[in-house]
C-alpha positions in Angstrom: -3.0 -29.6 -0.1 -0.1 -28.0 -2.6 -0.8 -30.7 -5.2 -5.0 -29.8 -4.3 -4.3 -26.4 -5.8 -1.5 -27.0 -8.2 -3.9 -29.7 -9.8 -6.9 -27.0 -9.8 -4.5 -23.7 -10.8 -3.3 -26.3 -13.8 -6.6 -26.9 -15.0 -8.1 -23.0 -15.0 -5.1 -22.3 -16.7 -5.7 -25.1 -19.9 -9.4 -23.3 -19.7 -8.4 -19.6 -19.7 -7.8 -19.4 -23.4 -9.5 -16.0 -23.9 -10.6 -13.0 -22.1 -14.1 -12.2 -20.5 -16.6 -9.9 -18.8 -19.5 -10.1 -17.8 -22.7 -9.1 -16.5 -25.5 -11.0 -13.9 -29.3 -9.7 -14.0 -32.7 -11.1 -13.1 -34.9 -11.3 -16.4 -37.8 -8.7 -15.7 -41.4 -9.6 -16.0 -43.0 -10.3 -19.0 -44.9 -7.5 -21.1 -47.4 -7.9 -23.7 -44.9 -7.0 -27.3 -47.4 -6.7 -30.1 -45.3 -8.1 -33.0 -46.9 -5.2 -35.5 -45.0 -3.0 -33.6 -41.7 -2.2 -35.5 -39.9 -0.5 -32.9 -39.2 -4.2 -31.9 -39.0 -6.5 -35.3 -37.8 -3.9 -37.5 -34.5 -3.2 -35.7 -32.1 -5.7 -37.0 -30.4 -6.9 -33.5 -29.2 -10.3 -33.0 -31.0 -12.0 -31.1 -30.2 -14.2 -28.0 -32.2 -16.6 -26.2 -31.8 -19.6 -23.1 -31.9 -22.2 -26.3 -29.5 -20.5 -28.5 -27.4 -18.6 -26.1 -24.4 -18.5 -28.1 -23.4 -16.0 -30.5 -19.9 -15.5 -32.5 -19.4 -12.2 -34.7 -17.2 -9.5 -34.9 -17.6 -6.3 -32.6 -16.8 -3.1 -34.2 -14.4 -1.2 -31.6 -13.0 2.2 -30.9 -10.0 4.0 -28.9 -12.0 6.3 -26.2 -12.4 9.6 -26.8 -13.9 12.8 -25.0 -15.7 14.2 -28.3 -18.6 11.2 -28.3 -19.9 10.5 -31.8 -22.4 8.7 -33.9 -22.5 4.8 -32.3 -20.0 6.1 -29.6 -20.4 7.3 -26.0 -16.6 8.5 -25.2 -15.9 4.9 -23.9 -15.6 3.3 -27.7 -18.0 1.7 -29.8 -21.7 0.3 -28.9 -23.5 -2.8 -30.1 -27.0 -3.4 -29.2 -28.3 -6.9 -29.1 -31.9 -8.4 -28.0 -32.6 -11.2 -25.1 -35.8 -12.7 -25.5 -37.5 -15.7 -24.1 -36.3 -15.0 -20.6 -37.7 -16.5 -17.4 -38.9 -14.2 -15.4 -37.6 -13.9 -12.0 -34.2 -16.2 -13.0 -30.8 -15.1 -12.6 -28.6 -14.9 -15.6 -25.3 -13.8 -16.9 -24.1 -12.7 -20.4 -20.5 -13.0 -20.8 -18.1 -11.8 -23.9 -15.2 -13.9 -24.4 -12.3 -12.7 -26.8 -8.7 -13.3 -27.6 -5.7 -12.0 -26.0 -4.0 -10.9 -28.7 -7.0 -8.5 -29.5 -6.5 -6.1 -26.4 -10.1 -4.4 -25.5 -11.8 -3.5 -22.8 -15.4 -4.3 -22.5 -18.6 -2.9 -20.9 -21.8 -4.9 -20.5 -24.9 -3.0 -19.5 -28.8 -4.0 -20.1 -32.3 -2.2 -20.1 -35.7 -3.2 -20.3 -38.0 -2.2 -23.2 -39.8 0.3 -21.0 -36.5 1.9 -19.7 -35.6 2.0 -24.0 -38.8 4.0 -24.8 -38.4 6.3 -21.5 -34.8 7.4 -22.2 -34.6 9.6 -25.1 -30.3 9.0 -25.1 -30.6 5.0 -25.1 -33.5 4.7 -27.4 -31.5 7.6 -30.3 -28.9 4.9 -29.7 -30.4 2.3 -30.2 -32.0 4.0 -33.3 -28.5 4.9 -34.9 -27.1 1.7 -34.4 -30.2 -0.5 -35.9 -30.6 2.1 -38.9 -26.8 1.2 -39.8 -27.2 -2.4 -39.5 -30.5 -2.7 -41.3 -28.4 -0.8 -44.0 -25.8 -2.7 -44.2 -27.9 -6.5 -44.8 -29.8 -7.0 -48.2 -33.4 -6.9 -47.7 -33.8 -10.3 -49.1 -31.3 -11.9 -46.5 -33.0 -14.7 -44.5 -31.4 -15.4 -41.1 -31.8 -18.3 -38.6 -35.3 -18.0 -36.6 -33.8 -16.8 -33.6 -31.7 -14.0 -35.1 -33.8 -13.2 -38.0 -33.7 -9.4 -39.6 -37.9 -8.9 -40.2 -39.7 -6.1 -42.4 -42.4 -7.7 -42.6 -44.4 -9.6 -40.0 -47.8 -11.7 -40.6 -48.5 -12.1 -36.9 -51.0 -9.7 -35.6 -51.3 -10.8 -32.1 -49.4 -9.5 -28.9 -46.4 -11.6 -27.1 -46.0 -11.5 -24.0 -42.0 -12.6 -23.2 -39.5 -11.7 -20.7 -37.1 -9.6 -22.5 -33.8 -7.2 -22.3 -31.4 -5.2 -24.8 -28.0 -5.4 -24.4 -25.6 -3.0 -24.8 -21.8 -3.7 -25.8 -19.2 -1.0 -25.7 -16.0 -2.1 -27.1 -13.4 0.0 -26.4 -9.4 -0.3 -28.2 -7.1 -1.1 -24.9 -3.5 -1.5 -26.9 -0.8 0.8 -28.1 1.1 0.0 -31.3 3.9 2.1 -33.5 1.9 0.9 -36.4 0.1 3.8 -37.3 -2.7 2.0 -39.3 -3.3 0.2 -36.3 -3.6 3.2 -34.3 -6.0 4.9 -36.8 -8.2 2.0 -37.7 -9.1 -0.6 -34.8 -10.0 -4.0 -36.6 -13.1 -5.4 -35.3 -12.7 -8.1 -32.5 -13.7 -11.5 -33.0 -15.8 -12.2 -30.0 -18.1 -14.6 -28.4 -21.8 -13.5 -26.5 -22.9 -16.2 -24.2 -26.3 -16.0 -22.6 -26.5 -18.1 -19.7 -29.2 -19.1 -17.1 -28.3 -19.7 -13.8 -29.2 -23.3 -11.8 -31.3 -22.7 -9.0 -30.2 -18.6 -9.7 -27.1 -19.8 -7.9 -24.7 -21.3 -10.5 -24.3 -20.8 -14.2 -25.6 -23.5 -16.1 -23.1 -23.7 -18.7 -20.2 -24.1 -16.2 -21.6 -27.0 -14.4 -18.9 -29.1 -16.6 -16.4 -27.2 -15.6 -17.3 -27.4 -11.9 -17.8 -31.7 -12.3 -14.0 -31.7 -13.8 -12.6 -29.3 -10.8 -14.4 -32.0 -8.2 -13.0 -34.7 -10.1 -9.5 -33.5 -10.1 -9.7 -32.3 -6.4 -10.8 -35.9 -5.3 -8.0 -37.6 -7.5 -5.4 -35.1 -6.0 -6.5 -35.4 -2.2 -6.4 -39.6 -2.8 -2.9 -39.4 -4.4 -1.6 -36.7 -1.8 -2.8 -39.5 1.4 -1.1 -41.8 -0.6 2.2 -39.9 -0.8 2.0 -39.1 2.6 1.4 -42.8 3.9 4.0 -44.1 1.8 6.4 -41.4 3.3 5.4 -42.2 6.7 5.8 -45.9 6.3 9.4 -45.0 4.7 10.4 -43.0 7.7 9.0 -45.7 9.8 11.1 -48.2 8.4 14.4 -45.9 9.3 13.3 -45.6 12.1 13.4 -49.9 12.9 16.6 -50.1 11.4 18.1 -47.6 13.7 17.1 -49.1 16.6 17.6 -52.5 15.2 21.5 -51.3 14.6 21.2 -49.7 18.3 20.2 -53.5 20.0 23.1 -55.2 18.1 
């Protein structure tokens, strides 16, 4: 059983190259999005979905403060990002994965479109954040169709799709005698995973993962019974040539 968990403790460990957190919902029902509306394709956000659940850019971060500013809630900086193409009723999880040697701590929270339009604070968020990223990409930047900026939109007819904003806070979590790193936090380099879970029991994406663990758990259990046989069989044999000396 020690090799068992030695073998398995060895293997998280070559996996755990970066940090994470993490959220788990269940992807709401689906609502009819007319795609004139440009509270929805005018914002800007990235965009997630089960086929392209894998997104790496750079979070813009903050050390907390008790004075909350533009983009900033007194727990660091917020990113907002859009889930679509959810199925309704399925578990999922989003994860952020990010170096060690970038120190943050992260809070993942989501909200449905009609919980955006009900709360005046999330949707003047949301609002701030989208007006500085729409600012900040040339209007004739095209971007891949799942995370596409649109201002205009040729489809008159409503959606209906399962879908959720995320929210990011990225908060500094380090201490340095740098004082430019003190003063200005670099963005972290960061990875946003979307992923469904099997059966709404186990993330998808880990199934690999799980298959290599079983694998090395079987090879460990065979070559621990064959340890153990082998010492048995050596004691064994002591054990005859004592009581072979003994008789003569």
């Amino acid at each position: 059983m020690l090799l068992l968990y030695i073998s398995i403790i060895s293997l998280l460990s070559l996996l755990a190259s970066a940090n994470v957190e993490k959220t788990i919902f269940i992807a709401p029902s689906a609502l009819k999005i007319p795609t004139i509306d440009p509270t929805l394709d005018d914002l800007g956000l990235e965009r997630l979905n089960p086929s392209d659940g894998m997104l790496r850019t750079k979070l813009n971060a903050s050390f907390p403060t008790h004075e909350p500013g533009p983009g900033t809630r007194g727990v660091g900086t917020e990113s907002w990002y859009f889930l679509e193409n959810l199925n309704p009723g399925q578990r999922y999880e989003v994860r952020i994965c990010w170096l060690a040697t970038q120190p943050t701590a992260f809070a993942l929270s989501t909200y449905t479109l009609p919980e955006i339009l009900e709360d005046r604070s999330l949707f003047s968020a949301i609002s701030l954040y989208s007006a500085s990223r729409l600012s900040a990409i040339p209007p004739q930047t095209a971007l891949t169709p799942n995370r596409r900026v649109s201002t205009t939109n040729t489809d008159p007819a409503p959606t209906a799709d399962s879908v959720l904003f995320l929210r990011i806070d990225a908060a500094a979590d380090y201490f340095s005698l740098d004082q430019a790193l003190m003063e200005n936090v670099p963005p972290v380099l960061a990875d946003i995973i979307l992923d469904p879970f099997l059966g709404n029991v186990f993330p998808k994406s880990l199934v690999p993962t799980a298959c290599w663990v079983c694998v090395v758990a079987c090879l460990a259990v065979v070559v621990a019974r064959w340890i153990t046989m082998e010492f048995e069989r050596a004691v064994n044999s002591a054990d005859i040539r004592d009581i072979y000396k003994k008789d003569r």
